[in-house]
Structures are given as C-alpha cells and as structure tokens.
C-alpha positions as CSV (number, residue, x, y, z in Angstrom):
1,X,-32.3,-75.1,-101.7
2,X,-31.8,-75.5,-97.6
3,X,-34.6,-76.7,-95.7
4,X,-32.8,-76.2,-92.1
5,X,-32.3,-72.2,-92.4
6,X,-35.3,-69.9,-94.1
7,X,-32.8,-67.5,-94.4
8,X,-35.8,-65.7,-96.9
9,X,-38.1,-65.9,-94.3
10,X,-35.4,-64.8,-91.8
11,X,-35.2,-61.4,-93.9
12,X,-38.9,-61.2,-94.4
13,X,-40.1,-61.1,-90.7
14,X,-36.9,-58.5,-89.9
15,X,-38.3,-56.7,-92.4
16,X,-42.4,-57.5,-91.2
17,X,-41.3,-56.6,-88.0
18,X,-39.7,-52.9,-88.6
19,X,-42.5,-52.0,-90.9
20,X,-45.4,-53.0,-87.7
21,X,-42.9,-50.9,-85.2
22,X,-43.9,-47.7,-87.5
23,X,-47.0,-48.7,-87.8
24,X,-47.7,-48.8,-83.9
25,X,-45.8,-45.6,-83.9
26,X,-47.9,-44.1,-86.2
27,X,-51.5,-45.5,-84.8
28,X,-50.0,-44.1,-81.4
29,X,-49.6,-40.4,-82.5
30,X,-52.7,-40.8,-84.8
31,X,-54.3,-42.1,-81.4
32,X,-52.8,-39.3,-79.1
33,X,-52.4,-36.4,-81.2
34,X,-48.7,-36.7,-80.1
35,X,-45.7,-36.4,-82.4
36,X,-43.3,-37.3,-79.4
37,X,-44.7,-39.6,-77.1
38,X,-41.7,-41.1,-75.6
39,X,-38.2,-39.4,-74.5
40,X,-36.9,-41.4,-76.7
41,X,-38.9,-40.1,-79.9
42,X,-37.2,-36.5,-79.5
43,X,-35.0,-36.2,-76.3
44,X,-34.0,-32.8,-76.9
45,X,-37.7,-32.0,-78.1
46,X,-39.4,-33.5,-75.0
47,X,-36.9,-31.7,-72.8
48,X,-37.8,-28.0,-74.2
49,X,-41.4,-28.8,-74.7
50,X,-41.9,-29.5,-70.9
51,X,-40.1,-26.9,-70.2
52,X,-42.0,-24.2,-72.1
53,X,-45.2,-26.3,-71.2
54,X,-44.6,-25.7,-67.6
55,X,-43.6,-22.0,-68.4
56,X,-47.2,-21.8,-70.2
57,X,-49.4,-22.9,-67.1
58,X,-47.3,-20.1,-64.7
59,X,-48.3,-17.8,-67.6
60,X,-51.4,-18.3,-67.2
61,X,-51.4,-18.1,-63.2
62,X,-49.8,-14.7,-63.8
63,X,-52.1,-13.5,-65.9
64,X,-54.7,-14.7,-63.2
65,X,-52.7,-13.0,-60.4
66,X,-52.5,-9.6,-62.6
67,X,-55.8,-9.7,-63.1
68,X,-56.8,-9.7,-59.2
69,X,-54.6,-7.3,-59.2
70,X,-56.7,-4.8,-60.7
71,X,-59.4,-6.0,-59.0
72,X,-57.4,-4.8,-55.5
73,X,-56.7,-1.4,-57.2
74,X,-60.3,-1.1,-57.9
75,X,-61.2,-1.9,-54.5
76,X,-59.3,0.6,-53.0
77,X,-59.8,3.4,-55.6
78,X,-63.4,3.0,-55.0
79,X,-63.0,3.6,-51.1
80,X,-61.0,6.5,-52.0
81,X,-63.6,7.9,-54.5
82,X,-65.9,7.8,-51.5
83,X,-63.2,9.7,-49.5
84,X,-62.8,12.0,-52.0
85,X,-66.3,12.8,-51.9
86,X,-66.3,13.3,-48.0
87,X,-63.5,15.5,-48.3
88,X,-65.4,17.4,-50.8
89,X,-68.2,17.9,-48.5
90,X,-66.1,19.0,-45.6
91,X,-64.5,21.3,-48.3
92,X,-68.2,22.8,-48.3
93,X,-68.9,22.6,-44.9
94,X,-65.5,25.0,-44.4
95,X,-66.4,27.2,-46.7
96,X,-69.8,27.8,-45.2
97,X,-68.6,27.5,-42.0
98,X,-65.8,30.4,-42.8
99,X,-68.2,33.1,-43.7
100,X,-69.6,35.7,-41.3
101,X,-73.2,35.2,-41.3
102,X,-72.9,32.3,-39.3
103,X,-73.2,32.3,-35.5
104,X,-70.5,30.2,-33.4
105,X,-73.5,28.1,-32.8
106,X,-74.4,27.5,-36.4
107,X,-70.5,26.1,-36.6
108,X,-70.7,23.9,-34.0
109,X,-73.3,22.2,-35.7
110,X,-71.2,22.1,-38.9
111,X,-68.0,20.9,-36.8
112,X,-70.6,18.0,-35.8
113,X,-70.9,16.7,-39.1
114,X,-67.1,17.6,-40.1
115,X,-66.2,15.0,-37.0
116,X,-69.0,12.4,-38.2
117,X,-67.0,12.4,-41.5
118,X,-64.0,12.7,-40.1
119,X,-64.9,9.4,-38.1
120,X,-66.5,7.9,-41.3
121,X,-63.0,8.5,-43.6
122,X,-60.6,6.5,-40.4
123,X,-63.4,4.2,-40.6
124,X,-62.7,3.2,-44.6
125,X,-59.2,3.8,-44.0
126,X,-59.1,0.7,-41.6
127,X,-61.5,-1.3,-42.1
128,X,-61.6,-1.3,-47.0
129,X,-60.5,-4.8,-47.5
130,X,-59.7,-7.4,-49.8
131,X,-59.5,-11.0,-49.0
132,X,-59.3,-10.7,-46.2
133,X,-56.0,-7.8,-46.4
134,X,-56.7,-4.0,-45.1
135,X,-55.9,-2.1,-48.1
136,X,-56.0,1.7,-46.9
137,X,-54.4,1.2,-43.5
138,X,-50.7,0.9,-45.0
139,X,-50.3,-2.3,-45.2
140,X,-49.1,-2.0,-48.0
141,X,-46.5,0.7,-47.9
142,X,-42.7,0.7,-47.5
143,X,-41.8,-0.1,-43.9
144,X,-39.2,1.8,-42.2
145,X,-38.7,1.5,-37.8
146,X,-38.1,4.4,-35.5
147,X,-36.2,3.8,-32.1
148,X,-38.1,6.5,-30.6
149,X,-41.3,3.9,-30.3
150,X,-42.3,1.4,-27.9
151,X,-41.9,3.5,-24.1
152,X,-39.2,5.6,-25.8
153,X,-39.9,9.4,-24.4
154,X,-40.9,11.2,-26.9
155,X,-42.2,8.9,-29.0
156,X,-41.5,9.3,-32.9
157,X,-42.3,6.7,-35.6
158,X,-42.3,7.0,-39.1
159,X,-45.3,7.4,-40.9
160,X,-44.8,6.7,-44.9
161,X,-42.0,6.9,-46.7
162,X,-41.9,6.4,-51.1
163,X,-40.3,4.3,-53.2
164,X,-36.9,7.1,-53.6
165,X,-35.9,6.4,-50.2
166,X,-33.1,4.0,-50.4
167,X,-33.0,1.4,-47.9
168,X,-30.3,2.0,-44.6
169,X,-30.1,4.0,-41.8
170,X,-31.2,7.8,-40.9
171,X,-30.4,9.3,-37.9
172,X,-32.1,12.6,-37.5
173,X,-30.6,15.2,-34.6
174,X,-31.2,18.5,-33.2
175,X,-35.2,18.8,-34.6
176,X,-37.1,21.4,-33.3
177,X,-39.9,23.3,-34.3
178,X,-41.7,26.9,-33.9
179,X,-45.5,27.6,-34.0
180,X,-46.6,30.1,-36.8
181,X,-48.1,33.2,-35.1
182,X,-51.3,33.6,-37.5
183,X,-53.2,31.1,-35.9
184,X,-52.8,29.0,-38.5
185,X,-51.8,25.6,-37.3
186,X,-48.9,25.4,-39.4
187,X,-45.5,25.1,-37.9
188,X,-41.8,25.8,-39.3
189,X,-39.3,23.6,-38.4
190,X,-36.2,25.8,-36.9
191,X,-32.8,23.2,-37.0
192,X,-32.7,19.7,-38.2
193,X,-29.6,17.3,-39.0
194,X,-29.6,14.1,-40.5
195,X,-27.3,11.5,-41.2
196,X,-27.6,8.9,-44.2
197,X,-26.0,5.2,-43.9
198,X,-27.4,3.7,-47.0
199,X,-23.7,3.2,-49.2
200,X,-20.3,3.0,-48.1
201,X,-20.0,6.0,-46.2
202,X,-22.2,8.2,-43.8
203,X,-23.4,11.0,-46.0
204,X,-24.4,14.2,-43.6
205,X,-27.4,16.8,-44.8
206,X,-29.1,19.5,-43.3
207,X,-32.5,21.3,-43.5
208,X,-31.4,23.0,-46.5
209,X,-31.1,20.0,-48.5
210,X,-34.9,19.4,-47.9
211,X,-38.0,20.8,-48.6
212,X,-39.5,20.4,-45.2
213,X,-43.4,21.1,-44.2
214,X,-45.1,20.4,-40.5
215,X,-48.4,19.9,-40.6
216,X,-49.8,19.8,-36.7
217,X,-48.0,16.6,-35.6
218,X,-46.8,15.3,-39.2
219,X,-43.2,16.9,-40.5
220,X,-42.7,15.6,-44.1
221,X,-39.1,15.4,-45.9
222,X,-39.3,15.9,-49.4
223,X,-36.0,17.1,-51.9
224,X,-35.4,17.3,-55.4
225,X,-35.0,13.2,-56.2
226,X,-38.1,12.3,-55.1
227,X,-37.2,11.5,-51.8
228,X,-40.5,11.2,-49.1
229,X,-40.5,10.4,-45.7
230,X,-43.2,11.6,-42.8
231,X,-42.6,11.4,-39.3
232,X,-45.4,11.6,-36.8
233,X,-44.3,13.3,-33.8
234,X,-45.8,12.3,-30.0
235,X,-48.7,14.8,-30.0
236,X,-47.9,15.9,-26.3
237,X,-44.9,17.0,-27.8
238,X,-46.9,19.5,-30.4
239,X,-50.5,20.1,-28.2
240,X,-51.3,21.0,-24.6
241,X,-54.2,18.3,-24.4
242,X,-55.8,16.1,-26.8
243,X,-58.4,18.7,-28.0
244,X,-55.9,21.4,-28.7
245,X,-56.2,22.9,-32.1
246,X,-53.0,25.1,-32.3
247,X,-49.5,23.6,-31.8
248,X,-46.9,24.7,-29.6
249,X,-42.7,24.9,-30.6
250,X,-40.8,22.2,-29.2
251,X,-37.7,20.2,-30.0
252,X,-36.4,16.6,-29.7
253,X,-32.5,16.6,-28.2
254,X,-32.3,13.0,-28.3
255,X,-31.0,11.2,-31.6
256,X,-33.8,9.6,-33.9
257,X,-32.5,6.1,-35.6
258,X,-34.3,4.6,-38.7
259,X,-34.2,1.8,-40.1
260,X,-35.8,2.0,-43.5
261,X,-36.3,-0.9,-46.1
262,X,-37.7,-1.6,-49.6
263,X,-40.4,-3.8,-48.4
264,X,-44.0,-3.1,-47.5
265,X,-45.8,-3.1,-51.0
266,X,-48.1,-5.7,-52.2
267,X,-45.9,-7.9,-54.7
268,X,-48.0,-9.4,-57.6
269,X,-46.5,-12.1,-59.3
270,X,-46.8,-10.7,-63.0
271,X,-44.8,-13.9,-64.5
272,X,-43.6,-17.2,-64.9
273,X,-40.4,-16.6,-63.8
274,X,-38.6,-15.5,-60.7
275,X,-38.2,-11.5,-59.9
276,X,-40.9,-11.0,-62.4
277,X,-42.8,-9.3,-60.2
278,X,-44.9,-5.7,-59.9
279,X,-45.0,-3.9,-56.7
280,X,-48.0,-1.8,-55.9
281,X,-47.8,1.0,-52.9
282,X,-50.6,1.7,-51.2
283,X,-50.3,4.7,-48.5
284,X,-51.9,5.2,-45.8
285,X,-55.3,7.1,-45.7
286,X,-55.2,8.1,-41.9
287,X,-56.3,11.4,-40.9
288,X,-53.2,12.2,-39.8
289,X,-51.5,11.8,-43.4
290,X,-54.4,13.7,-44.9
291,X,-53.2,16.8,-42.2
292,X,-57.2,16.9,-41.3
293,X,-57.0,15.1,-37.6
294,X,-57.1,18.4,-35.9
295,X,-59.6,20.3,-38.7
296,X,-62.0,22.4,-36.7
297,X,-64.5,24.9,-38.2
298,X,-65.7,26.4,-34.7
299,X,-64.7,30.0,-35.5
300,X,-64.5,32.1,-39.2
301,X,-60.4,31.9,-39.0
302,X,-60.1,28.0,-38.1
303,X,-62.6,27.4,-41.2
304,X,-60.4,29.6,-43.5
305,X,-57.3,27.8,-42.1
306,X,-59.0,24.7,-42.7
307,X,-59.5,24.7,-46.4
308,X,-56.5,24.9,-47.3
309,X,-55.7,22.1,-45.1
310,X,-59.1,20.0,-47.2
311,X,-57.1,21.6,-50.3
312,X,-54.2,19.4,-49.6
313,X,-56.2,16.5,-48.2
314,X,-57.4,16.7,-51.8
315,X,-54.8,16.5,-53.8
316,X,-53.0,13.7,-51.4
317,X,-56.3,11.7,-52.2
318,X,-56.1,12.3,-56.0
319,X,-52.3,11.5,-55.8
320,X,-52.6,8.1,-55.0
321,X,-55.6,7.2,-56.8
322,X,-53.8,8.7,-59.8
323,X,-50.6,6.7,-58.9
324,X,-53.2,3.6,-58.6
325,X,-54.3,4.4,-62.0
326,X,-50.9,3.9,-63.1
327,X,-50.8,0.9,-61.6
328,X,-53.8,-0.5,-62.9
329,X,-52.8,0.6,-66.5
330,X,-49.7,-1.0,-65.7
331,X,-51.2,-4.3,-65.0
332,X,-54.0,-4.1,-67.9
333,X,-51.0,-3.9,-70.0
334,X,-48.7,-6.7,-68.1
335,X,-52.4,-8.9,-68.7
336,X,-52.0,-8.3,-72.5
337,X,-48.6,-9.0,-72.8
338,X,-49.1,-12.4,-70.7
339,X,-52.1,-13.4,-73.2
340,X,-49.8,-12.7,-76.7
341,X,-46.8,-14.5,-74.8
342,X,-49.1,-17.6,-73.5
343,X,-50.5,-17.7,-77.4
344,X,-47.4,-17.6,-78.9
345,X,-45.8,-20.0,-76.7
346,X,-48.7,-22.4,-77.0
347,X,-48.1,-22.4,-80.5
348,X,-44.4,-23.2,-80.4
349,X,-45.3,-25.7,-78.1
350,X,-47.9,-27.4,-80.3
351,X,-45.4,-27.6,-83.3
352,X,-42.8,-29.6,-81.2
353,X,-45.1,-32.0,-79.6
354,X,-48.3,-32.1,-82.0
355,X,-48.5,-34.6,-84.8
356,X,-49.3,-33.2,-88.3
357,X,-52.8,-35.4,-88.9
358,X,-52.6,-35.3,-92.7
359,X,-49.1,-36.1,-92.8
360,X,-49.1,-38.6,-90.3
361,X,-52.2,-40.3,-91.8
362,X,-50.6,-40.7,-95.0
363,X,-47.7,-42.0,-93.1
364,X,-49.9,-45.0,-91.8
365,X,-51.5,-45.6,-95.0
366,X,-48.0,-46.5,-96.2
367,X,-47.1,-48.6,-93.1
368,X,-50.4,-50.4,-93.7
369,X,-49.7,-51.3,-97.0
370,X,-46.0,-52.3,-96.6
371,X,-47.3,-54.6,-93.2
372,X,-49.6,-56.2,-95.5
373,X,-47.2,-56.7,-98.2
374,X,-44.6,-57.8,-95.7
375,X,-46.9,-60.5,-94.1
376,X,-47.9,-61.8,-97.5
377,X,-44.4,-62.7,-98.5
378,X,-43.7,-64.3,-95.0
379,X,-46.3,-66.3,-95.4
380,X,-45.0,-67.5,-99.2
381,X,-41.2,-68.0,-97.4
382,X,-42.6,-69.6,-95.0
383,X,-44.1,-72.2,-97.6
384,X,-40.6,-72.2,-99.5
385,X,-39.2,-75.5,-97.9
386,X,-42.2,-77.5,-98.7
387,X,-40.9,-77.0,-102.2
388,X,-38.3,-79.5,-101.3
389,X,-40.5,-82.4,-101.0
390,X,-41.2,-82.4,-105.1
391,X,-37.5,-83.1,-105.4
392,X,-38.3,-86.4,-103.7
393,X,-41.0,-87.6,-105.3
C-alpha cells in the first residue's frame, strides 16, 4: 500500500471526469434540442446542415417572391379584363355605327364615346401599377434601340419585339410602303431588306422570308420560328396631319440599325439559387399596338373597316392575358414545387442537427448513473490511504 500516489483514485476521477463530459453533452442537447451543437460534435454535419439551412430560408423567400408574382399577373390581367370589356363595347359601338339607318350625325356621337374609351384604355395602359412599377406601359417587355430616334429624320423606334428574337443587330433597308385603295386603312409593304448580326456571320433576308402586316403607322415582322418585332413608323411619314384617318405610301432610303437584347421582362426570383429565375413579358397595351389609334366610325365604311381592326384588338388582348395565364399557372406550380422542396429539406435538415429525445434521454439516464457510481468510488479511493494508519497502531 502507497500513501504518496492514489494511483486508484487517479483512475477513478479520469474515469468521473469522462463520464460528467457526456453527461454535460447530453443535458446540452436535451436542453437545446441539438444533436450537434459544436463544429466539433459533427464537422462535416454542421458544414452541410448550414448549408442546406441557409438554402431553406432562400426557399422560402422564393416562394414568397413567386407568390407576388401572381399577384402582379393578376393585377394586370384584371386591367386587361377591363380593356377587353371596352374593346367589346367599341366592337358594339362599330357595329351600330356601320349600319345605314344611322345619320352621320348619329356617328359622331358614337365616335365621341369610341374616343372617351379610346382615352380611358391609354389611361389603364399607363397609369395599372404595382408597387409602385407600370405594368401595361411595357415596362416590362424586351428592349431593343432604333437609331432612327432622338432628332433622327424620320424617326423609327421599335415598338415590341418577343422572346424568339435573338439578341444582336438588324439593319433594315429599302422599306417602303403603298396605301390599299379600298379605303381601308391597311397598307402593303412594297420592298424591304434586312440584315441579321446575331452569330458569327451577317445573315441577309428579304420580305419573303416574313410574314409582314402594316397596320396605319405599326409594320409587324412575324415568320415561321416565332419571330416578332413591330416598328412604329414617324406618323408624318404615313398621314397628312394628325387627324388623318387613311395613310399615304412612303418609304424610308436611309438604313434602320437595331440593337435588340434579351432584357426588359420582369425577373422573379423563383429559387434559392442563382439563374433560378422566371421571366414574365408584359407587352405593351398602347393604342397603337392594339391598331385602334386611328379607329373612326364617322361614316358606314370606316365603321365596317374598323371591326375588323376591334377584331384584332381583341385577340391581341386575349393573347397576352392568355400568355399571363401561362405564366400564372407557371408560378402556382413553381409555389408548389418550392413548398414539397422546403418540407423535404427541412426534414433532412432536422435529422442531421435534431437530437432524438427518447434516445438521448436514455442516454443521460445512463450518464447519471455511471457519474453517481463514479463519484461514489472516488470518494472510497479517496479514503484508501487512511487505511494505512491501522498498520501503525
């Protein structure tokens, strides 16, 4: 027996003291909830459990931003269902208008509530917004720059162009234009040239590679791949005077550069990652891209000419609500998806870092025990040198 080294006492607090390091460990988790509390209780754990916990709250924002999302589309489609209703009663209005027991006098009254409308559908087309954003103006469209703008004589911009025109350069030469003899409004255009920079070579096209319509001051490119663009013309180059109703041939000598890119639409952040993203187009509702600026039902034959100009106003309108529909169904889906993937990643998240109560509470009833046990024999190994002092009695 040694009365200068407990070495039994020495192994009984090692012991003692491991034992009430798992049992702190264990009233921690119980206390937290926490199965890793530390890095260093699962590095690799901790490490993709923050990461997946971060990717859970940007979930959640994007489910947030896809859901104001629909609320923008619904915004707009309900401006347009009011549109749609205006164009509706112009189409009315026309029709009564275009019949012959009306005197010229009875149409002027009509044409004053066709303008009043007229005026009302620019007005919603401006001025439908949503925090704070115009909606209907085309804010929201793909952009593409004209040089013919700004001073330039004439003056040509581009009006809308869709999602299948690739981004790069057009130059459009040799455009001109007839007026249809029927009174009609409509115009043909006679030659037209373009040039397409948007790979690694010019690509050249001419007006047979295009459907092309001109609607007053409006000619619209269309062809077999989708491809849209609209070009508003200078109206002095197209009318006499501002209250002209039937267009006049013309041409444009001078070459028309544009710049088109794949910007414009409204990008809503539909996840938690980068270039997870939905873009939603929103053309613009102008009178001018409707083809009703100049609709006059003064006399029987500009009234007849004039529904089918409502007709197409029409179907523009139901177009892009439809296409907004699309979107919105689009983005009722994308809210979906982001509520199963923020579930199941919260539950992958809460296995790593969650404690298993039962398990861990049985885990400190054992720890508790083996503490107690341990500090019992300390204290009898403790006592095991006063032994000594009966060997010198």
């Amino acid at each position: 027996m040694r009365i200068n080294y407990n070495v039994s006492a020495m192994l009984a607090n090692n012991t003692l003291t491991n034992s009430d390091n798992a049992l702190s460990k264990s009233i921690q988790r119980l206390s937290s909830g926490l199965k890793i509390n530390y890095a260093k209780d699962n590095p690799a754990g901790l490490a993709m459990a923050k990461r997946m916990n971060g990717q859970i709250a940007g979930t959640g924002i994007a489910k947030q931003n896809s859901n104001d999302g629909i609320s923008v589309i619904e915004t707009a489609d309900g401006a347009m269902s009011e549109i749609h209703d205006m164009l509706h009663r112009m189409t009315e209005l026309a029709t009564k208008a275009a019949t012959g027991t009306n005197t010229d006098e009875d149409r002027r009254i009509i044409q004053n509530e066709v303008d009043e409308l007229k005026k009302e559908i620019s007005r919603i087309s401006k001025n439908t917004q949503f925090n704070g954003q115009n909606l209907l103006d085309g804010s929201f469209d793909y952009k593409a720059y004209s040089s013919c703008v700004d001073g330039s004589t004439p003056q040509v911009r581009v009006s809308t162009i869709n999602s299948s025109v690739d981004p790069g350069k057009y130059q459009i030469t040799n455009l001109s234009w007839q007026a249809a003899t029927d009174g009609s409004g409509a115009l043909e255009v006679t030659s037209f040239a373009m040039t397409v920079e948007t790979g690694s070579s010019p690509v050249s096209k001419t007006a047979a590679d295009f459907n092309i319509k001109m609607m007053d001051n409006y000619v619209t490119l269309t062809d077999a791949t989708g491809f849209e663009m609209t070009l508003e013309i200078d109206s002095s180059m197209v009318f006499d005077n501002a209250y002209s109703i039937l267009p006049k041939s013309g041409s444009i000598s001078q070459s028309i550069d544009i710049t088109c890119t794949n910007i414009g639409p409204m990008r809503l952040q539909a996840g938690s990652n980068e270039g997870q993203v939905i873009s939603v187009e929103i053309p613009a509702l102008s009178l001018g891209n409707l083809g009703i600026e100049r609709l006059d039902v003064t006399t029987a034959e500009t009234a007849g000419y004039g529904l089918e100009r409502l007709k197409s106003a029409t179907q523009f309108v139901s177009g892009v609500r439809g296409k907004l529909g699309a979107y919105q169904n689009r983005l009722e889906s994308a809210v979906d998806n982001l509520g199963v993937v923020e579930e199941n990643m919260t539950s992958a998240y809460s296995r790593i870092m969650d404690v298993d109560m039962a398990e861990e509470t049985t885990a400190y009833s054992t720890h508790n025990v083996i503490v107690q046990a341990g500090t019992s024999v300390l204290a009898q190994a403790n006592e095991r040198p006063a032994q000594v002092l009966q060997l010198l009695q």
